[in-house]
MARMAR-481049 format. One record per residue (C-alpha): x, y, z. Coordinates in Angstrom, 2 decimals. Layout:
residues N
X	Y	Z
...
end
This chain:
residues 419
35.50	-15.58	-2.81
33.61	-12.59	-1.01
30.03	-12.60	-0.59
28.24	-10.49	-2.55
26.30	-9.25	0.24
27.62	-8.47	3.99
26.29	-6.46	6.72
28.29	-5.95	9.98
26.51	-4.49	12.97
24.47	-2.51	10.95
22.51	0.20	13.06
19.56	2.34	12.06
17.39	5.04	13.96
15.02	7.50	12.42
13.09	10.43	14.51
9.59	9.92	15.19
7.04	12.87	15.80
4.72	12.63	18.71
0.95	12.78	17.90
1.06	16.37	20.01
3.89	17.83	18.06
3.10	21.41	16.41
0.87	22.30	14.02
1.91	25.91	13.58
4.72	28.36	14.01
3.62	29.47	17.08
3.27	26.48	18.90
6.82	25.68	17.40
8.24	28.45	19.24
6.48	27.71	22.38
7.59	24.34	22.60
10.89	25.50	22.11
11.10	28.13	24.10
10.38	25.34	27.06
13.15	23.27	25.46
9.91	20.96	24.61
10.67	17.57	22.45
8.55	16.98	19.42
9.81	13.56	18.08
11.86	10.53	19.48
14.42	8.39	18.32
13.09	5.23	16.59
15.47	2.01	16.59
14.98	0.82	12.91
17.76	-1.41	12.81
20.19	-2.71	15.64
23.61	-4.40	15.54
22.37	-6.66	12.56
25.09	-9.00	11.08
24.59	-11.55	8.13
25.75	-12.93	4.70
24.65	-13.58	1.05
26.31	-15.78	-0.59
26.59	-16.79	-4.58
23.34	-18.27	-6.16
21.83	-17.80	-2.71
18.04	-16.74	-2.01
17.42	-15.28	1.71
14.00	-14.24	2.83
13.12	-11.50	5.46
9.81	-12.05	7.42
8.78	-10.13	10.77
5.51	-8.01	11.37
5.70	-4.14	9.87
7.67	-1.71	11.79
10.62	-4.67	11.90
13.15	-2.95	9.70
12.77	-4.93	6.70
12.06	-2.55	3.95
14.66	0.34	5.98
17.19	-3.10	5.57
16.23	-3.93	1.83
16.77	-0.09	1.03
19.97	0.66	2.79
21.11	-2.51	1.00
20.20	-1.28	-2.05
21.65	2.22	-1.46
19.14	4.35	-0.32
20.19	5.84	3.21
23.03	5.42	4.89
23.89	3.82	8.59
24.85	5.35	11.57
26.82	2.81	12.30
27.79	-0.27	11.06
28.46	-1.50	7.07
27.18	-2.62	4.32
29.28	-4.40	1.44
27.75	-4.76	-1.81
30.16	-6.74	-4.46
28.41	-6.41	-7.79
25.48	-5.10	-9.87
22.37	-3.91	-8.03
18.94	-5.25	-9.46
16.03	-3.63	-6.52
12.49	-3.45	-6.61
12.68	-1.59	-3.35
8.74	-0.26	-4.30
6.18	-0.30	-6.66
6.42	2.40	-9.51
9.57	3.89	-7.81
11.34	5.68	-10.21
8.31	5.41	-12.75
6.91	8.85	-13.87
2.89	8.54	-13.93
2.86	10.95	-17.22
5.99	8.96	-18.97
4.57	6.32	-20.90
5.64	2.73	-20.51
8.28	2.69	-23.03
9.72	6.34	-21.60
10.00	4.86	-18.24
12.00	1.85	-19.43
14.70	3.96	-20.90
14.76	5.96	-18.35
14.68	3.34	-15.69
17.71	1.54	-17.56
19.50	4.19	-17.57
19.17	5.15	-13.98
19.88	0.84	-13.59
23.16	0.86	-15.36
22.44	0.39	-18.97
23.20	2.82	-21.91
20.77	4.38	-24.07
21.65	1.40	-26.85
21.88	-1.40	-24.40
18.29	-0.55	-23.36
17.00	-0.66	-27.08
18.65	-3.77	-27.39
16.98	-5.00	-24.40
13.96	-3.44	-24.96
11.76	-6.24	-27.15
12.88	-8.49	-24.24
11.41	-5.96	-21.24
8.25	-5.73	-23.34
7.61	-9.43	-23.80
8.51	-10.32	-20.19
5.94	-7.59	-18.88
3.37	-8.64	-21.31
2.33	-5.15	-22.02
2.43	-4.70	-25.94
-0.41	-3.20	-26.34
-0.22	-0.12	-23.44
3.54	0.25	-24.15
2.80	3.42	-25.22
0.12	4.41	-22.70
1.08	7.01	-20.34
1.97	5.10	-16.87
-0.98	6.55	-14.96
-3.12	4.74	-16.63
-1.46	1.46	-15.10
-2.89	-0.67	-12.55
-0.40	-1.53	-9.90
-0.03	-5.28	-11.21
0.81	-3.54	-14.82
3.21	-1.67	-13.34
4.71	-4.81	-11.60
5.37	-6.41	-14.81
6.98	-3.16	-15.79
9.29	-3.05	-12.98
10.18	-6.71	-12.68
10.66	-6.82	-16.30
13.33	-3.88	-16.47
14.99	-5.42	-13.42
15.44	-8.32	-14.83
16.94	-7.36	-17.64
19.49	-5.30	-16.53
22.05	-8.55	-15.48
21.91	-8.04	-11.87
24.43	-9.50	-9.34
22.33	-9.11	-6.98
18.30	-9.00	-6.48
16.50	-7.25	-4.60
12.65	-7.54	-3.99
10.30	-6.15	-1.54
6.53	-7.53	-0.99
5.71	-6.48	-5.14
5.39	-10.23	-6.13
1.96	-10.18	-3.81
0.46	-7.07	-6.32
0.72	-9.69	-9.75
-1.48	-12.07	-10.73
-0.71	-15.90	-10.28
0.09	-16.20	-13.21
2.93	-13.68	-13.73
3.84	-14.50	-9.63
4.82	-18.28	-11.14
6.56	-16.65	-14.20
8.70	-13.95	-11.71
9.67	-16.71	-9.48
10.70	-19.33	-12.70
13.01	-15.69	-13.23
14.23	-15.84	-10.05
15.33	-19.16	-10.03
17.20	-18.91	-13.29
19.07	-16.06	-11.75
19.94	-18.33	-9.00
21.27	-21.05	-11.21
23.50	-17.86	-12.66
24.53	-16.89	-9.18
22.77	-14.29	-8.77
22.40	-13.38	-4.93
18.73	-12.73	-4.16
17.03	-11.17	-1.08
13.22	-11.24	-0.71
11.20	-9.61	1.61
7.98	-11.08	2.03
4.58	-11.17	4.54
3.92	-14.37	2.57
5.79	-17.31	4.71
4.58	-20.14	2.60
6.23	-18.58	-0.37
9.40	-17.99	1.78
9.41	-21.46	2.92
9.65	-22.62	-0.83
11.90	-20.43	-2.27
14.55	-19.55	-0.09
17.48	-20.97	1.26
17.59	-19.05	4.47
15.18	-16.88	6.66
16.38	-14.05	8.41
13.49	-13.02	11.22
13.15	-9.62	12.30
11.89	-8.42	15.10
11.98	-5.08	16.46
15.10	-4.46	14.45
16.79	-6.84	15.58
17.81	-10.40	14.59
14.98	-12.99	16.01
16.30	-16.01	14.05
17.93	-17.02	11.09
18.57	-19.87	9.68
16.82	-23.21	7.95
12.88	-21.45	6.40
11.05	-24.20	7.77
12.46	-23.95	11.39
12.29	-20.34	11.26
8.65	-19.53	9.42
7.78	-22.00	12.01
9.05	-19.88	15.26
7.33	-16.37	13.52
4.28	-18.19	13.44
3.71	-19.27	16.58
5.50	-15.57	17.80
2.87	-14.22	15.61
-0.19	-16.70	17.27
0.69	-16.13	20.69
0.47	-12.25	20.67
-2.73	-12.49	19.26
-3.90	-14.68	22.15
-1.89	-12.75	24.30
-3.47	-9.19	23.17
-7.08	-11.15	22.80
-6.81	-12.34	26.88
-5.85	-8.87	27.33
-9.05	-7.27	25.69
-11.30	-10.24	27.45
-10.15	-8.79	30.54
-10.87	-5.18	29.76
-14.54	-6.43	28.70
-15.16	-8.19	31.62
-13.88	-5.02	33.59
-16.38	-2.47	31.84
-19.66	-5.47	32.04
-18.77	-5.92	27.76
-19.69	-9.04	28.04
-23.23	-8.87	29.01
-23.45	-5.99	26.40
-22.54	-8.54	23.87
-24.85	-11.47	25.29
-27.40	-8.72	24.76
-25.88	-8.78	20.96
-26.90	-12.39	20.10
-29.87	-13.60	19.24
-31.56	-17.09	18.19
-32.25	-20.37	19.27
-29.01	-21.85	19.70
-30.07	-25.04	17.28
-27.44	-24.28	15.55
-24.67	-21.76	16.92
-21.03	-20.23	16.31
-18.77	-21.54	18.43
-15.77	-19.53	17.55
-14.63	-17.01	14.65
-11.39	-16.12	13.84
-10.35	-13.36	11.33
-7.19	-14.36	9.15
-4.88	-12.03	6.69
-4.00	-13.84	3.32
-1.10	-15.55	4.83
-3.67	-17.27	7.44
-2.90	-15.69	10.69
-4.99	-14.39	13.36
-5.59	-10.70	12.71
-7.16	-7.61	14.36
-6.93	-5.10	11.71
-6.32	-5.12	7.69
-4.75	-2.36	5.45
-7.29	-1.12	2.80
-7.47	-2.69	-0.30
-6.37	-6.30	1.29
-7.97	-9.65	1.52
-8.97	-11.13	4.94
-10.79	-14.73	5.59
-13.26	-15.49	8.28
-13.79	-18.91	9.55
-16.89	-19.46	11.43
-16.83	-22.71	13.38
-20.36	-24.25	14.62
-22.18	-26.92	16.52
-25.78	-27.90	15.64
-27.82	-30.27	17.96
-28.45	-32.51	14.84
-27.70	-32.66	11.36
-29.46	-30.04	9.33
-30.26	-30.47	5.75
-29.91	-26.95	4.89
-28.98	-23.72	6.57
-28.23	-20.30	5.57
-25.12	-18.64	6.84
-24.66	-14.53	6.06
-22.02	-12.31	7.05
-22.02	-8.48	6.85
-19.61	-5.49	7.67
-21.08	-2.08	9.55
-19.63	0.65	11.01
-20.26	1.78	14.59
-23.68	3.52	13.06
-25.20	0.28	11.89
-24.57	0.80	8.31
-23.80	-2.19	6.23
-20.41	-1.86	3.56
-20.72	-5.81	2.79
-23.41	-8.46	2.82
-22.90	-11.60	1.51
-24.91	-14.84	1.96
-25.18	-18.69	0.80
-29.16	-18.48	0.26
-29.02	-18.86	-3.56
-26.32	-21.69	-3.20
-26.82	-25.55	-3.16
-25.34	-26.31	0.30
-25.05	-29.71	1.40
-25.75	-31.05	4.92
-24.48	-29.50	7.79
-23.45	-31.88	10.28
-23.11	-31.90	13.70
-19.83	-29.93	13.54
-18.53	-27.72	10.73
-16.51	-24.86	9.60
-17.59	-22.48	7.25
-15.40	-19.89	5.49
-15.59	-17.09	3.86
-12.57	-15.41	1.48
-12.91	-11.33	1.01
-10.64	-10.82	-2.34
-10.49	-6.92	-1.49
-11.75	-5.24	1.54
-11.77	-1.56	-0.08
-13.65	0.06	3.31
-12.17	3.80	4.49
-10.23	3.80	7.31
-12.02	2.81	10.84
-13.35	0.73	13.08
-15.89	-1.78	11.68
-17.86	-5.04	12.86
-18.10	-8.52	11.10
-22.10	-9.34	11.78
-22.77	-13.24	11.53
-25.84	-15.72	11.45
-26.32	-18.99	10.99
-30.84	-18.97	9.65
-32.50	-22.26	8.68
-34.07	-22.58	5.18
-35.46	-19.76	3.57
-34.58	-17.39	6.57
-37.70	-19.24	8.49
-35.61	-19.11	12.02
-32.37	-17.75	13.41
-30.11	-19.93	15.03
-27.86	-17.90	15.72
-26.84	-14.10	15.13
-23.95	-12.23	16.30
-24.08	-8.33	15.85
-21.45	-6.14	16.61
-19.22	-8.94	18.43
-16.13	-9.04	16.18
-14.50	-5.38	15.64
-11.85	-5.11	12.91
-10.23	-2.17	12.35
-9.45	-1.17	8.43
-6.15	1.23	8.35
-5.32	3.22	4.77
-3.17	1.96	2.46
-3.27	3.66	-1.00
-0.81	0.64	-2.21
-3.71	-1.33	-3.34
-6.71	-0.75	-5.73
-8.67	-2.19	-8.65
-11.40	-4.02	-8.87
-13.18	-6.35	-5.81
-13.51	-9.57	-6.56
-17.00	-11.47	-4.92
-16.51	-13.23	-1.58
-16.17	-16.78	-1.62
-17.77	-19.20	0.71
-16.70	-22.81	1.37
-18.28	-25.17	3.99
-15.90	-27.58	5.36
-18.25	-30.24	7.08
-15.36	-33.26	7.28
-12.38	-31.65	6.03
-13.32	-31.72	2.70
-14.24	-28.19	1.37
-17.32	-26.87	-1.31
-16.02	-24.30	-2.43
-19.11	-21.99	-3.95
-18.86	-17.78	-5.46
-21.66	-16.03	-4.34
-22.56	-12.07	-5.76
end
């Protein structure tokens, strides 16, 4: 029996404009006048080959700019290759992107006609279906609601839900589980799995490895366009990771080197203050899926893990962390003054979880201190040592949840909400 998915040497490049390329019509007509390029090509996808079988779930991981969505899309038939194929055998679920195909001033129960329609169904299949869409989404009572009005997890459940239920062969899902709730997250992937057990062939593009690891059957790596590994999740997540870890070192040594070059390093000696009682040892600044990162996309989480040594054990301490711009003024502040901390021993880790980092785009610096009791002394204070850069990303909004701050003294964590 064929697969219902195949891709043969599939090749993909897309022209990308330089940063200088013209603004106007004049400097159009200069630049070609002097035969003067204004994009590049851009190798999306190269010579990539694989299979999905029957009842089979593959993930795709790789950092962005990999060619996984460009894959997902051409898959589901949106652009074509310039060389290469792609064999689909059977009915095309996708949620290629969130609220595509929705329109904002449709309400919900327009867009699921129309989004039937465009999926396949007729007119009287989707009012058949329709109780069934509305009850999986759990949106009874903004049915009727114009779509703009939607939050991007509301219009998750509207998507997934129509999806769904339109008896695909195949599935097709890029990054939206990661906008829903837990809740509805546990309740797409129980959906997933019965469509599995129907042999439905499923392909899930994900940042999220951990959820990769436990619901596929294969993991296709990509990297560069190109086919990294593939194969068993564990085995693969596993060599992604460490890729992932060792550029970060890699581009970290690389920065050390450029400090030491311009005298940085004195400058940020200059940028700590305290008595050392107590001190950070090390702080490392993690994306949701817990790898080292040096920038976020607006409207994501992040976690910062501050490890310390103290001289002795301390009953109490205070630990704050703030975000400022290259001005000095403060977006975030967030402390463990008002909380019942336990002991800190001679060793700890203390970590802080940012929900939603909803900061404009820029350059920004994560300001730590470590004060004893009632703010009596510094220990130790780090300002302006730890840039992160936020980039835009009008994918994610709503509301910020509080940071959350856990101290892990002996592996065992208090985990504590703070305002």
């Amino acid at each position: 029996m064929s697969a219902p998915i195949t891709v043969t040497d599939l090749s993909k490049q897309f022209k990308r404009r330089h940063k200088q390329s013209p603004m106007t019509l004049k400097e159009t007509l200069v630049r070609r006048k002097f035969k003067s390029s204004t994009s590049e090509e851009f190798q999306a996808l190269d010579k990539v080959n694989f299979e999905i079988g029957s009842g089979e779930i593959v993930g795709i991981i790789g950092r962005n700019g990999a060619g996984k969505s460009t894959l997902l899309r051409m898959i589901g038939g949106v652009g074509l290759p310039d060389s290469g194929s792609i064999t689909v055998r059977g009915k095309v679920g996708a949620l290629l992107e969130l609220g595509a195909g929705f329109h904002p001033e449709l309400t919900g129960r327009e867009n699921i006609y129309v989004n039937g329609v465009i999926s396949g169904l007729t007119r009287v299949e989707v009012s058949q279906r329709f109780d069934d869409i509305v009850a999986f989404s759990e949106l009874e009572d903004f049915i009727d609601n114009p779509l703009r009005t939607y939050s991007s997890g509301m219009q998750l459940r509207l998507a997934f839900a129509i999806s769904v239920n339109t008896d695909p062969d195949i599935l097709l899902i890029d990054e939206v589980l990661a906008v829903g709730d837990l809740a509805f997250q546990q309740k797409c992937l129980e959906r997933i799995e019965y469509f599995k057990r129907k042999g439905c062939a499923i392909l899930i593009v994900s940042h999220d490895v951990e959820q990769v690891k436990a619901v596929c059957d294969r993991v296709i790596w990509l990297r560069g366009g190109t086919i990294a590994a593939h194969g068993d999740p564990q085995g693969v997540a596993e060599q992604y990771e460490h890729a992932m870890i060792m550029e970060t070192e890699k581009r970290r040594a690389t920065e050390s080197a450029q400090r030491i070059e311009t005298g940085q390093r004195t400058q940020d000696e200059n940028n700590r203050q305290g008595t050392r009682e107590m001190e950070i040892i090390d702080v490392q600044i993690k994306n949701s899926d817990g790898m080292p990162i040096a920038e976020v996309e607006r409207g994501c989480g992040l976690t910062v893990v501050i490890s310390c040594k103290s001289r002795e054990i301390n009953p109490s301490v205070i630990f704050s962390l703030s975000i400022s711009d290259m001005n000095g003024e403060i977006f975030l502040d967030t402390n463990t003054a008002d909380l019942d901390m336990p002991a800190i021993d001679q060793k700890c880790v203390a970590r802080v979880n940012i929900d939603k980092l909803d900061l404009p785009d820029g350059k920004y610096f994560l300001d730590l201190g470590i004060y004893e009791k009632d703010w009596v002394c510094i220990y130790d204070y780090h300002w302006h040592m730890h840039p992160l850069r936020v980039t835009e990303d009008e994918r994610h909004g709503g509301r910020r949840k509080r940071p959350r701050w856990e101290l892990l003294p002996t592996g065992q964590a208090n985990t504590v909400d703070i305002d």
